[in-house]
N, C-alpha and C positions, 0 to 999 in steps of 0.2 A: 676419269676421262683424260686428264696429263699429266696424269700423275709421274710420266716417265720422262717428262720437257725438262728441261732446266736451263731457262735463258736467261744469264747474267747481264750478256749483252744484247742492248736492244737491236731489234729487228724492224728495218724501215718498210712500211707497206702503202700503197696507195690504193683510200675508198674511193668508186666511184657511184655516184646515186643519182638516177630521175627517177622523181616521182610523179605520182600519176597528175601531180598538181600543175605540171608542166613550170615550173617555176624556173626553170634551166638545170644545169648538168654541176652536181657537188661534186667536189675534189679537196681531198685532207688527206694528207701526209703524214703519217702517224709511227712513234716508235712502242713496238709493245715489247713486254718483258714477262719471265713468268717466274717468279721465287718464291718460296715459301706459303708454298700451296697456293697463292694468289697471283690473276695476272694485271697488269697497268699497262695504260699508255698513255702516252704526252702527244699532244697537238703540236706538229711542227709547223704546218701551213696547213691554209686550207683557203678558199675559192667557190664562188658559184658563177660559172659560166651561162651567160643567157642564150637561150637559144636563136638562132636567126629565123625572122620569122616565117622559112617558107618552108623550116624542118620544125617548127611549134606545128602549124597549121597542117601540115603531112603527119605528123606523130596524132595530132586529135583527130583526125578522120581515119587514119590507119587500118581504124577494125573493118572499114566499109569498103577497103579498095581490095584488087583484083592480090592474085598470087603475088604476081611479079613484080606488081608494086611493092608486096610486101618485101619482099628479097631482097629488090632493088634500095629499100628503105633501111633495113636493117645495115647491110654493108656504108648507106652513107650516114649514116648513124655513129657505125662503128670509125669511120674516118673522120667525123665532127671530134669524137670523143681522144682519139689519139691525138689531133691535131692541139685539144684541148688540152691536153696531156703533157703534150711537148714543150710545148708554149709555158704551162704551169710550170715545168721542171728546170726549163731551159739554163737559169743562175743560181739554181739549189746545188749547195756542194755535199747536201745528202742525196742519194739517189733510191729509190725502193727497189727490195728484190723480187716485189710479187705487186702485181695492180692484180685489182678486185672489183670487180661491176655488176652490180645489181642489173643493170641495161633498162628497158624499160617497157613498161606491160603493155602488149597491145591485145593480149586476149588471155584471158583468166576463168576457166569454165571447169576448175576439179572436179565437179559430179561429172562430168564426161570422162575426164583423166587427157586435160589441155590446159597447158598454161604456158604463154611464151614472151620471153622480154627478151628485146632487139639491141642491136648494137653490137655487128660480130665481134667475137673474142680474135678472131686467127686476125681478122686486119689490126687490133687493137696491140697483139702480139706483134703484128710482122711491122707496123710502124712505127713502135714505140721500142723496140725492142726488149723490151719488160715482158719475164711469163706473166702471164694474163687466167684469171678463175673468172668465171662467169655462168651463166646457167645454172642457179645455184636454185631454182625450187625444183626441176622437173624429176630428180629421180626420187621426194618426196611424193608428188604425184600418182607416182609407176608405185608407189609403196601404200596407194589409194589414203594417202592425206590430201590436205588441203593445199600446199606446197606455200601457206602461209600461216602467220605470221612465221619469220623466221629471222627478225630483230631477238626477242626473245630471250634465246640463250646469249647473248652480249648482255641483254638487262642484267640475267643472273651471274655470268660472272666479271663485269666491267663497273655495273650500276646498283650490285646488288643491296649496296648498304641503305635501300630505299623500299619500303614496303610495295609499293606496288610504279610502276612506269607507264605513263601515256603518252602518245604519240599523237599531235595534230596535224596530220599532215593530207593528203588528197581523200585520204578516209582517218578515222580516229582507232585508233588498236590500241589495246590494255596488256599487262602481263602483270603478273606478280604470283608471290610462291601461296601455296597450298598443299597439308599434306608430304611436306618437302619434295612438291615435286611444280615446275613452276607450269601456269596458266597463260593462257594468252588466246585472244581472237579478237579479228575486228568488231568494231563495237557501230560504227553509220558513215557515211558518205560527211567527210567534211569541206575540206579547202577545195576540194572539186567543185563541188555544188555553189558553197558560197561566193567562188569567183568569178563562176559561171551567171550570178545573177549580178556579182559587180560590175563585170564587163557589160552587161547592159544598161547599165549607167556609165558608160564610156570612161571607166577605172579599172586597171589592171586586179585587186583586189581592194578588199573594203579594208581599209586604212584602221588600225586599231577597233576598228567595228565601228565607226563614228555611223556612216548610211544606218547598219539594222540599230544602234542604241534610237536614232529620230523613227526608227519603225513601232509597230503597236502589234503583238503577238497574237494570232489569231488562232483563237481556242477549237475550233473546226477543222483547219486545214493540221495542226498540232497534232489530232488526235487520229485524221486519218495518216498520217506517218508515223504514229507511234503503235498505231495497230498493224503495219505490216508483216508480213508473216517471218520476215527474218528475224525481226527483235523474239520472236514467239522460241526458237530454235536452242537447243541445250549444247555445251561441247563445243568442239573444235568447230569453228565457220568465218569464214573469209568472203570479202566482197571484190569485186570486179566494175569495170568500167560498164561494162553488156548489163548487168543489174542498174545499176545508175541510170542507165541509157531508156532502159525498155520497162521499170520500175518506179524508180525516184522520179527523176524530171516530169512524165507525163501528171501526174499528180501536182506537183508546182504550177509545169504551164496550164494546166487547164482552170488554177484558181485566180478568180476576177482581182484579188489584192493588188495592190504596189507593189513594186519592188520593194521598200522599205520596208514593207510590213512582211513581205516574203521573208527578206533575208534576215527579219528579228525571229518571225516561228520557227525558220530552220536553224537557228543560234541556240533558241532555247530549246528546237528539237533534241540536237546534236546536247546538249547539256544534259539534259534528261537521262536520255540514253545512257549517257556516262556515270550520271548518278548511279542507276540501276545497276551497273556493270560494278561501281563501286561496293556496292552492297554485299558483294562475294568474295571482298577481300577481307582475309580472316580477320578477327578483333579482338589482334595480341594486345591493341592498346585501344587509347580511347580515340585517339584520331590518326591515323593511318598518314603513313607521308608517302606524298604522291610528287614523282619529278614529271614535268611538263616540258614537253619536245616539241620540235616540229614545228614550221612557218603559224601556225593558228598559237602558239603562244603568247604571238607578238597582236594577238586579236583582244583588246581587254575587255573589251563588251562580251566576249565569250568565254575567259577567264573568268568574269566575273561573274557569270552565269554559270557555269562548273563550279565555283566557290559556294553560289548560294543552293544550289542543287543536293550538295554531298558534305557529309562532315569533314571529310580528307583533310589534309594539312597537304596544300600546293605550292610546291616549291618550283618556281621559275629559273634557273642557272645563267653560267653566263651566257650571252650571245651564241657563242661559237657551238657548246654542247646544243643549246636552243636549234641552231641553223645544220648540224654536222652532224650530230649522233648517230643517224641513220648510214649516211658514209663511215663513220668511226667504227661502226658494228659490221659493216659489209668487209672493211676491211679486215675483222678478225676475222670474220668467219672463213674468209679467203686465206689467213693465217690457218687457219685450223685445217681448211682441206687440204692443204698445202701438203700440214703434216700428217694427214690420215687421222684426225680427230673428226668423231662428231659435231657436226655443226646445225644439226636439226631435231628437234625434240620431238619425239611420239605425242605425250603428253599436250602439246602444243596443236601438235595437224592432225590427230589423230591416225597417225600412219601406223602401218603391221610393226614398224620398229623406229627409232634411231638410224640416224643415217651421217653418212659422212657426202653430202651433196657438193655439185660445181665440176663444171668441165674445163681443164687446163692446157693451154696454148702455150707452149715452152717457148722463149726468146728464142728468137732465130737471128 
């Protein structure tokens, strides 16, 4: 795949990431290198910008509004994010030669052959003056994959020296090698769900998990979420907000519990779940080492519940890979299309091939 690269000298890029957790807009600064058949990068900066709250509240209703709003949302999305940009870089006396944005998902429907995250690239190019990669699942899509996960190929060659990698972030996704060829698919609805029932305990999210550890799990409501027919599905499969929406939540809202006891079943749901998904990671040893991403790392009632679930060996890192990965990997990948590498795995989305995905907006 680069094998024909040879970068002695690092190359400056800028990730940017929202997730569907709405947790605000990631920015990390990153220098990657590629020598001797392997590539590195180093964390220069990095940033999470919160969102104001009447583009948080317009981004979670999004799927529901008319065309025009959507347009209308996407461009001021795209000029949140450069504003964000500018601001971040303004007394960095490195500058990137490429920004990279995931943008953010406001419709995800691959069995139809739709998936779209906002945030245009041309405003983000023409006011940042940075070429700009974005749009990085839909010509997975058009290749009738999933046009997810597509962290993945970062796991294997940024994170590879870890048996398998999880992500806790607005949903939980897995990868790791098999067959030497690597795996991945989301695995349940997490930091979306769970903060969706903190917030109605007037808490932005459940704080280390303190609310669901006072919760009592309830074997009933457990069992019909764990019979849903996604967990049922084999191969490549990715979830979306419209599932969550028209799926998950009615099945919550309509059960008489607590919230406390809500958000303990759906902890140990989301555990469970992970277990099983662990089960498929092959057993070259006795306990598999699993690196742990994503805002829910910082959940330890649900850590801890992932712990007692799966034999795995879970390894938490520091802060920064915890909060940034997700941008760390966008940004490669924006490296990669950059230079006409593959940045999307068949194996992964099940698509007709390998792709080299992302649409690029040249500094003007």
């Amino acid at each position: 795949m680069t094998q024909q690269l040879q970068f002695q000298s690092p190359i400056a890029v800028l990730g940017l990431m929202s997730g569907s957790s709405l947790d605000g807009l990631d920015l990390v600064l990153c220098h990657f290198t590629y020598h001797n058949s392997q590539w590195h990068y180093e964390i220069l900066a990095a940033q999470t910008v919160p969102y104001p709250n009447e583009i948080k509240k317009r981004l979670h209703y999004a799927i529901y509004g008319s065309a025009i709003e959507y347009v209308s949302l996407d461009i001021e999305l795209g000029r949140f994010m450069a504003s964000s940009v500018n601001e971040f870089l303004k007394d960095r006396p490195i500058k990137p030669i490429l920004l990279a944005s995931h943008g953010h998902t406001i419709f995800h429907q691959p069995q139809h052959g739709i998936t779209s995250q906002i945030g245009c690239g041309a405003v983000l190019a023409a006011q940042t003056g940075i070429t700009t990669i974005c749009d990085f699942r839909t010509t997975d899509v058009a290749l009738e994959g999933q046009g997810a996960p597509l962290v993945p190929i970062g796991d294997e060659l940024l994170f590879g020296q870890y048996d398998a990698c999880l992500n806790l972030g607005g949903f939980s996704n897995i990868s790791y090698r098999k067959d030497h060829k690597r795996m991945a698919f989301d695995i349940s609805p997490c930091n979306m769900v769970l903060n969706a029932l903190a917030q109605k305990l007037a808490k932005e999210y459940d704080e280390n998990g303190n609310m669901a550890r006072t919760g009592q799990c309830n074997q009933v409501l457990l069992n019909e979420l764990n019979q849903l027919e996604y967990y049922q599905q084999l191969g490549a499969k990715s979830l979306g907000k419209e599932w969550v929406d028209d799926i998950f939540f009615p099945i919550i809202e309509r059960s008489p519990l607590s919230l406390q006891d809500k958000l303990a079943t759906v902890c140990h749901h989301i555990a469970y779940q992970i277990a099983r998904s662990c089960s498929l990671i092959p057993k070259s040893q006795n306990c598999p080492t699993m690196l742990v991403t994503g805002g829910g790392a910082n959940n330890r009632y649900l850590v801890e519940l992932i712990q007692s679930y799966t034999s795995c060996q879970i390894i938490i890192p520091d802060n920064l890979t915890i909060n940034f990965k997700e941008a760390i990997i966008f940004a490669f990948l924006g490296l990669l299309r950059f230079y006409e590498q593959n940045n999307c795995l068949k194996d992964v989305t099940g698509a007709k091939s390998d792709c080299c995905g992302g649409a690029i907006y040249l500094k003007v």
